[in-house]
C-alpha positions as CSV (number, residue, x, y, z in Angstrom):
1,X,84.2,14.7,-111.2
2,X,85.9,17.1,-113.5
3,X,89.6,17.5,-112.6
4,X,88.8,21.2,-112.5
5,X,87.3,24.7,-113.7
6,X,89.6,25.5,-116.7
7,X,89.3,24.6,-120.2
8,X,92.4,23.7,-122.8
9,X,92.8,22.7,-126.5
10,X,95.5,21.0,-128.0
11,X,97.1,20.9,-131.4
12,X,98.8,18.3,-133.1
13,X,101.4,18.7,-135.4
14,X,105.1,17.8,-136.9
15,X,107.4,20.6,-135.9
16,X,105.8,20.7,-132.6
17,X,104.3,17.4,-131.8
18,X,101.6,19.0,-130.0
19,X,100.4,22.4,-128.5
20,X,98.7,23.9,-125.7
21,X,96.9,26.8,-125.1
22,X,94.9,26.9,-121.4
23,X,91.9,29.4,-120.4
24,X,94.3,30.3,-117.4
25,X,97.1,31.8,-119.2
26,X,99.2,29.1,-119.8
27,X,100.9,27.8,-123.7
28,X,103.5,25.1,-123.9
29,X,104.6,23.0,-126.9
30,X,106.2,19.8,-127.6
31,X,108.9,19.9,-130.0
32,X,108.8,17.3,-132.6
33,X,112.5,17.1,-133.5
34,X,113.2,13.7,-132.0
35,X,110.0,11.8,-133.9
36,X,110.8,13.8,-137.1
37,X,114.6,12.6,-137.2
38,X,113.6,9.3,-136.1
39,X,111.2,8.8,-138.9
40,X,113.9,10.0,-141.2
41,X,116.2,7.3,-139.9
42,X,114.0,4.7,-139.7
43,X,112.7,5.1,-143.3
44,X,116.2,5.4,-144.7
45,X,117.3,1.9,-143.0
46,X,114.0,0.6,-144.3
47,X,115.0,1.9,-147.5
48,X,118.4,0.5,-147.7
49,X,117.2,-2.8,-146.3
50,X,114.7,-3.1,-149.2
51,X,116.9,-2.7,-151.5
52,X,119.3,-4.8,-150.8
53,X,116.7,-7.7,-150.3
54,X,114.9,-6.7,-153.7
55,X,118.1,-6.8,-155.9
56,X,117.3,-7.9,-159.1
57,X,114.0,-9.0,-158.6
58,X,111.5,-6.2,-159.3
59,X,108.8,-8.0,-158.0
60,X,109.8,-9.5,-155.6
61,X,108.5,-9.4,-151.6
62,X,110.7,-7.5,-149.1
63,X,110.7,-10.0,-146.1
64,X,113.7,-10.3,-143.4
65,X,114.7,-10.4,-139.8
66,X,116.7,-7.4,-140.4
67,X,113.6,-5.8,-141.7
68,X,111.7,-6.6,-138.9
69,X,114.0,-5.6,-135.9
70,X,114.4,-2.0,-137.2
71,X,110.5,-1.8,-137.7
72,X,110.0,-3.0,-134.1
73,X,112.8,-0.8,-132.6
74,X,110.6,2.3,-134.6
75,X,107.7,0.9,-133.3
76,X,108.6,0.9,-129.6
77,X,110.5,4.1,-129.8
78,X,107.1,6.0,-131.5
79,X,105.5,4.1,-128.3
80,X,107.8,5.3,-125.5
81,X,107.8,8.5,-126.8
82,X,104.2,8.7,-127.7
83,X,103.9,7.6,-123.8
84,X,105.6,9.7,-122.2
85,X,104.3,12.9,-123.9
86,X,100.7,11.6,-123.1
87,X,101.4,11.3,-119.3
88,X,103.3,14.5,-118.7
89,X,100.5,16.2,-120.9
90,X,97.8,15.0,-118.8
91,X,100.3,16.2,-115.6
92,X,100.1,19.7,-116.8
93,X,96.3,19.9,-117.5
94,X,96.3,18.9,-113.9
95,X,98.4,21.2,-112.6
96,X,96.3,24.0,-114.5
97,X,93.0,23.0,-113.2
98,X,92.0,22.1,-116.6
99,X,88.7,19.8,-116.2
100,X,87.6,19.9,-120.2
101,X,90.4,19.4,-123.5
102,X,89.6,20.1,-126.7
103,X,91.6,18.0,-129.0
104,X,92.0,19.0,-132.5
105,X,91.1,16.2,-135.1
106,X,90.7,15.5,-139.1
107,X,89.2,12.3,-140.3
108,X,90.8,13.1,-143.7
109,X,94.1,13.5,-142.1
110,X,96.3,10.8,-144.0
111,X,94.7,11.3,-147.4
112,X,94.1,14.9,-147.5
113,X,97.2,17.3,-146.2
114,X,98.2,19.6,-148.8
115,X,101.3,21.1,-146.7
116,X,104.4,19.8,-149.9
117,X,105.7,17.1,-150.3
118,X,108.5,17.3,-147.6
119,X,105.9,18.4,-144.8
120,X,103.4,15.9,-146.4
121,X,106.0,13.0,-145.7
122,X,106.4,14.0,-142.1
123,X,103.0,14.7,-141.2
124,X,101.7,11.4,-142.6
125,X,104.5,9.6,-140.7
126,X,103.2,10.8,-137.4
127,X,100.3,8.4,-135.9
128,X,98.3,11.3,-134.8
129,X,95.5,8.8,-134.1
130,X,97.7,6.6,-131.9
131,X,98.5,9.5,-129.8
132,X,95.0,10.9,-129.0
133,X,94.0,7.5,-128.6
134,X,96.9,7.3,-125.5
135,X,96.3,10.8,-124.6
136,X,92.6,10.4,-124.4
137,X,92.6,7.3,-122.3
138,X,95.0,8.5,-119.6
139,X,92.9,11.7,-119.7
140,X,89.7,9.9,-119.0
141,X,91.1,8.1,-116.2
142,X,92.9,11.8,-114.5
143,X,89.0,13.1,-114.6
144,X,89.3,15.3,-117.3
145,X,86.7,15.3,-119.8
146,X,88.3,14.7,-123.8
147,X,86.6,16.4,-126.6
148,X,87.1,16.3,-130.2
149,X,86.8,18.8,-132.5
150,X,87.2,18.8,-136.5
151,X,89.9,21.4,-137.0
152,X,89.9,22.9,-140.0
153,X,90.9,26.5,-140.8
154,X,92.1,26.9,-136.8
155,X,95.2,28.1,-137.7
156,X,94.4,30.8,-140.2
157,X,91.4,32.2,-138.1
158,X,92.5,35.1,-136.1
159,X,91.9,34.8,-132.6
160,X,92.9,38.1,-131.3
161,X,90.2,39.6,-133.9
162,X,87.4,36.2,-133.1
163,X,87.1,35.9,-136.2
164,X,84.6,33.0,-137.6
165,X,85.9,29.4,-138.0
166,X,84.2,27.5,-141.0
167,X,84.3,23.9,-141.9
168,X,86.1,22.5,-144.3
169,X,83.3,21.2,-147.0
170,X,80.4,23.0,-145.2
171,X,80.6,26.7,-145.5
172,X,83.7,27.7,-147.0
173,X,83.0,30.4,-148.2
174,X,82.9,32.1,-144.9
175,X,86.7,31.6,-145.0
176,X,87.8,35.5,-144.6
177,X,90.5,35.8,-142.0
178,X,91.6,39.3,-140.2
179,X,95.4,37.7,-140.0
180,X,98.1,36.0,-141.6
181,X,100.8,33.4,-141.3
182,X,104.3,35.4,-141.5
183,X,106.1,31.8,-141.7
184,X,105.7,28.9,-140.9
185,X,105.6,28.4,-136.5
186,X,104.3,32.4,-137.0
187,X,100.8,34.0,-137.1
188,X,100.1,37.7,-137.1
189,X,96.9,39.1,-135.9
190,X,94.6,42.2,-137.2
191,X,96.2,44.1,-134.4
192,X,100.0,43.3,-134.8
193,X,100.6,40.6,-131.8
194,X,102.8,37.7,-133.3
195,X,101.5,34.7,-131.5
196,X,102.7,31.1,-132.0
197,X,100.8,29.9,-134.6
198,X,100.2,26.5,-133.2
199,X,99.3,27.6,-129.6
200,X,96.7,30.2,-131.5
201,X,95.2,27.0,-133.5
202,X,95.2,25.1,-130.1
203,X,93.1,28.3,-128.6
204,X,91.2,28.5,-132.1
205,X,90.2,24.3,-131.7
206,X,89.0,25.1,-128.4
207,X,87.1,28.0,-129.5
208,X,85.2,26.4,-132.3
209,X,83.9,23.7,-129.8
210,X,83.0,26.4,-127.1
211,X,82.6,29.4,-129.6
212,X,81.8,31.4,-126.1
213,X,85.3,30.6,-124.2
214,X,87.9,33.5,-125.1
215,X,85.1,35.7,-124.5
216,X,86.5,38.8,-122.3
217,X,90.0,37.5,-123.1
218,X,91.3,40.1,-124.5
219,X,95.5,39.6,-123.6
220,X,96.7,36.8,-125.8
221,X,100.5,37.5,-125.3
222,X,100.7,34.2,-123.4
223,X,101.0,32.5,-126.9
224,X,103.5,34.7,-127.7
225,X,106.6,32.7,-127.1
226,X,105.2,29.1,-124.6
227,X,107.0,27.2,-122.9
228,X,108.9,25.0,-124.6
229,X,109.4,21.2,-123.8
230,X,112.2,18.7,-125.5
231,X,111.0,15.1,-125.5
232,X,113.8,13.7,-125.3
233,X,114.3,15.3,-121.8
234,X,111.2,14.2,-120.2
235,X,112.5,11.6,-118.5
236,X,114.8,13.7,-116.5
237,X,111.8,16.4,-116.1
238,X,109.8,13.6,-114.4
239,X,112.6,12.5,-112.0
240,X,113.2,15.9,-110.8
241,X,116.3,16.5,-112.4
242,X,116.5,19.2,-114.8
243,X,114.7,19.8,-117.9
């Protein structure tokens, strides 16, 4: 049985690891600070360790026990993380009744971001896959049905104003939005509000899978500043202490 009436779809992202935006009312982020500056670490020790191993030979094989314990220690740190974010994700949609997720996907992910080189770097960096995989599963097993939903052009269609979501490849030239991005983390609508502009591509992914499920909504102020979650402090959030 579905783990309840209300209907989510999430975001993932860099900045913010991932977004919510729930038919209830209800926005939240993750922030992606910790995964971003551990990426940054771990592919300057990389990096460093490379070099040093390569020295002279241009050609030559990187290979090392050095090399390998710093790409373990990334490895299980993307893992613990990755874990923990999946569970207390899946706690929340819980907690809001939320018995069907929409999560935002892209097939062309790796290969086809466009967001400059810096932004490029971080968002390939991030196993997007790995997570919805995690996500997905524990999702499954909470009774909450896990939908996916090709994403393109969520975050530049205006929800406030419903305005159409094409698909990237298909119809294009549909692509006419009533809003704009005022920076980056910022979207404003046809009618003024400045809503988060992942939460409003979390409630835009949900949208274009269930085109009818905004419909009478018409107070999106909830994705004006959500709630805002540090990963590194879930731990503590999940042993009662505080967040």
């Amino acid at each position: 049985m579905p783990a309840g009436k209300n209907f989510a779809g999430v975001d993932l992202g860099t900045e913010n690891l991932a977004a919510i935006a729930c038919t209830d009312g209800y926005a939240a982020v993750y922030k992606g600070g910790a995964v971003l500056s551990e990426n940054r670490l771990f592919a300057k020790e990389k990096a460093e360790a490379v070099s040093i191993i390569t020295r002279g030979h241009s050609r030559m094989h990187a290979s090392s026990h050095h090399l390998d314990f710093i790409s373990r220690k990334h490895g299980f740190f993307m893992k613990d993380i990755f874990h923990k974010t999946t569970t207390d994700l899946v706690l929340r949609l819980k907690a809001h009744h939320v018995g069907t997720v929409v999560v935002g996907c892209n097939k062309f992910w790796k290969q086809s971001v466009r967001l400059g080189k810096q932004n490029d770097q971080n968002f390939v960096s991030v196993p997007h896959d790995r997570f919805r995989q995690m996500f997905a599963y524990k999702a499954l097993r909470a009774g909450i049905t896990v939908i996916e939903q090709e994403e393109s052009y969520t975050s530049k269609a205006d929800l406030a104003a419903g305005d159409y979501i094409p698909t990237y490849g298909v119809d294009d030239e549909k692509a006419a939005f009533s809003g704009y991005r005022i920076k980056r983390g910022l979207y404003r609508t046809h009618d003024g509000q400045v809503l988060n502009a992942d939460c409003m591509a979390a409630a835009n992914i949900l949208r274009k899978a269930f085109p009818d499920v905004w419909k009478g909504h018409t107070d999106f102020s909830f994705l004006k500043v959500p709630y805002s979650i540090d990963l590194v402090k879930l731990d503590h959030k999940r042993s009662g202490r505080a967040a």
